[in-house]
C-alpha positions in Angstrom: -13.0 1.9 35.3 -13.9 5.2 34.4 -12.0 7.5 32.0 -11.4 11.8 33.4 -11.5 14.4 31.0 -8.7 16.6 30.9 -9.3 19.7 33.0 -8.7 22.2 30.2 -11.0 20.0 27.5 -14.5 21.0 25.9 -17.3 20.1 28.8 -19.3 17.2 27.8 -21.9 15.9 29.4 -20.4 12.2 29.3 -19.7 9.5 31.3 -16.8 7.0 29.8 -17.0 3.5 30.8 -13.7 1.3 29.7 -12.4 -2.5 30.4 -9.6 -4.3 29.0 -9.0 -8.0 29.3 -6.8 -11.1 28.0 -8.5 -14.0 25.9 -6.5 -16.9 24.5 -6.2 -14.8 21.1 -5.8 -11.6 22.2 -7.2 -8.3 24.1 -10.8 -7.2 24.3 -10.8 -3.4 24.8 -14.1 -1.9 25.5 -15.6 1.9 26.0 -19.1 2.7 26.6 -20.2 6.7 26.3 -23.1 7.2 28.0 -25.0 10.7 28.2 -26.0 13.9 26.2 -23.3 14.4 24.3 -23.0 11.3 22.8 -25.4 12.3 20.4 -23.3 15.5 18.9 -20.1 13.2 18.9 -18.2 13.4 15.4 -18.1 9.6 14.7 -16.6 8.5 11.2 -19.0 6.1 9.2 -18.1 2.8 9.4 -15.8 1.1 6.3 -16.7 -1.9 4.7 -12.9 -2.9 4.7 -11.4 -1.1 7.6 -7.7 -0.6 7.1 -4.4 0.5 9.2 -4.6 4.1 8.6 -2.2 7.0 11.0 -2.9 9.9 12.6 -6.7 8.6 13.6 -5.9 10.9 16.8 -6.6 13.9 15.1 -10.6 12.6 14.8 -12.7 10.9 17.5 -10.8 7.8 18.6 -10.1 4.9 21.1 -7.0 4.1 22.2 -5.0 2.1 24.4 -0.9 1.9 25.2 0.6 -1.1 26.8 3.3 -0.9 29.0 6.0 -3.8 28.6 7.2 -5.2 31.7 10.7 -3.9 33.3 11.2 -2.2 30.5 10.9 1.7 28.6 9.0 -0.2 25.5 5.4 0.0 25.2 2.8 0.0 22.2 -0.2 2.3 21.3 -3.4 1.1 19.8 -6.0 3.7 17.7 -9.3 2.5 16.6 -11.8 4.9 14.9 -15.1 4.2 15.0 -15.1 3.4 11.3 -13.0 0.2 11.7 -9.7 1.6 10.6 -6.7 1.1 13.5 -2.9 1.5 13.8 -0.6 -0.3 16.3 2.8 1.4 16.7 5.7 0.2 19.2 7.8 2.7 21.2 11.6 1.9 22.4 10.9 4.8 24.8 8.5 8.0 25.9 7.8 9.1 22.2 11.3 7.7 20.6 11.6 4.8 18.3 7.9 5.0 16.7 7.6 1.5 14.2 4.5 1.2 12.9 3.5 -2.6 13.8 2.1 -5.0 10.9 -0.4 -7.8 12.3 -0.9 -11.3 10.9 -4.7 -10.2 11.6 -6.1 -7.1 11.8 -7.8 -5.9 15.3 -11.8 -6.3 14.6 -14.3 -3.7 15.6 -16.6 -6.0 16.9 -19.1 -3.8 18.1 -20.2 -0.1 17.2 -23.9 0.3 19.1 -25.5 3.9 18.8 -28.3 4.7 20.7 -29.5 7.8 22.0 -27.5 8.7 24.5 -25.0 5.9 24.4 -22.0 4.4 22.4 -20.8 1.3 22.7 -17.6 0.3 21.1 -15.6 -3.2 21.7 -12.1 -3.9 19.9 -10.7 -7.6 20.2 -6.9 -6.8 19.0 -4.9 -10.1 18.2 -2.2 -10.5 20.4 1.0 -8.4 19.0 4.4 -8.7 21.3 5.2 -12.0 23.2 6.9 -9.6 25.9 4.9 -9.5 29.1 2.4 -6.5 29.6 1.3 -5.6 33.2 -0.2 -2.3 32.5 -2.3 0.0 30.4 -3.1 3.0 29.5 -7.0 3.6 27.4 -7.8 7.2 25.9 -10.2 8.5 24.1 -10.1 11.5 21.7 -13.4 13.3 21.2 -14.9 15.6 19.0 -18.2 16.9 19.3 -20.5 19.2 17.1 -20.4 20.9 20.9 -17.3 22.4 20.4 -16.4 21.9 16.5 -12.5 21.9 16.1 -11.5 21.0 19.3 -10.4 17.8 20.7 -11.8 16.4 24.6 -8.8 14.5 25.8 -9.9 11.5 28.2 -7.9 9.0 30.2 -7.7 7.0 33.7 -5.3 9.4 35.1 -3.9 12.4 33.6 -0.5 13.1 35.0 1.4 16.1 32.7 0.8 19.8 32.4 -1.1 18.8 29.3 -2.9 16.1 27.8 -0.2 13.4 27.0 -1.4 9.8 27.3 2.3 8.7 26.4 3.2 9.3 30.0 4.1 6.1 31.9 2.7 7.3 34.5 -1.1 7.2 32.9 -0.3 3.2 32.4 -2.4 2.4 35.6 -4.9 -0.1 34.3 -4.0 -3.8 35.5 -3.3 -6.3 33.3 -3.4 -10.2 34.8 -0.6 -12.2 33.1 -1.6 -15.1 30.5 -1.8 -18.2 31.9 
């Protein structure tokens, strides 16, 4: 699936690839940038011991929100370039923020630069046993393009402004585990 910027974001000249899947141990999340811009994207350098760190939104980031079956609970996922991530849990649209601590930390598994394209793949341990149908995956940009202000992208935008906490924007499927 492809990610849409917001209509009221920087113009870059990108293309945003993303996929999600199950595996025995977890998610895979992947985004692939293709195009122009990638080159003049802000990417952190990556850590040698990447570390749960907040507020990676304000910088270019990944991210992906689950959406817990039949219910108004759902969790966000950020992962910077660099390595560093946070998982949070929600009891409801933007209410009950917790912070979530993992047995194992999600892995950037791979960050591939080349001209004209990013690759990044997160595998994130599994973090809930409640069943997830549905995501949503984001990405925050910032380019050298327009320095200081963030692209917002996403499968759907559905609010007056960019807001990828809105249920509605949880429209990737998930299969259920086996």
């Amino acid at each position: 699936m492809r990610l849409q910027p917001y209509p009221a974001s920087p113009e870059l000249a990108l293309t945003v690839s993303v996929s999600l899947s199950r595996h025995p141990d977890g998610f895979l999340l992947e985004h692939l940038f293709k195009g122009p811009s990638v080159d003049t994207l802000v990417l952190a350098s990556v850590t040698a011991d990447p570390q749960r760190r907040d507020e990676l939104w304000k910088h270019t980031c990944v991210e992906a929100f689950f959406a817990v079956s039949g219910s108004t609970r759902y969790y966000e996922f950020n992962g910077s370039p660099s390595g560093d991530w946070a998982l949070y849990a929600f009891e409801n649209y933007r209410q009950g923020m917790t912070p979530q601590d993992l047995c194992e930390a999600p892995e950037l598994r791979v960050r591939d630069v080349r001209h004209g394209t990013l690759r990044l793949a997160w595998h994130l341990p599994f973090f809930s046993d409640e069943p997830i149908e549905y995501a949503g995956i984001t990405a925050v940009l910032l380019s050298r393009e327009a320095p200081g202000v963030s692209s917002y992208w996403a499968l759907a935008h559905v609010g007056e402004r960019p807001d990828f906490h809105l249920p509605g924007s949880f429209i990737y499927p998930l299969p259920q585990q086996n």
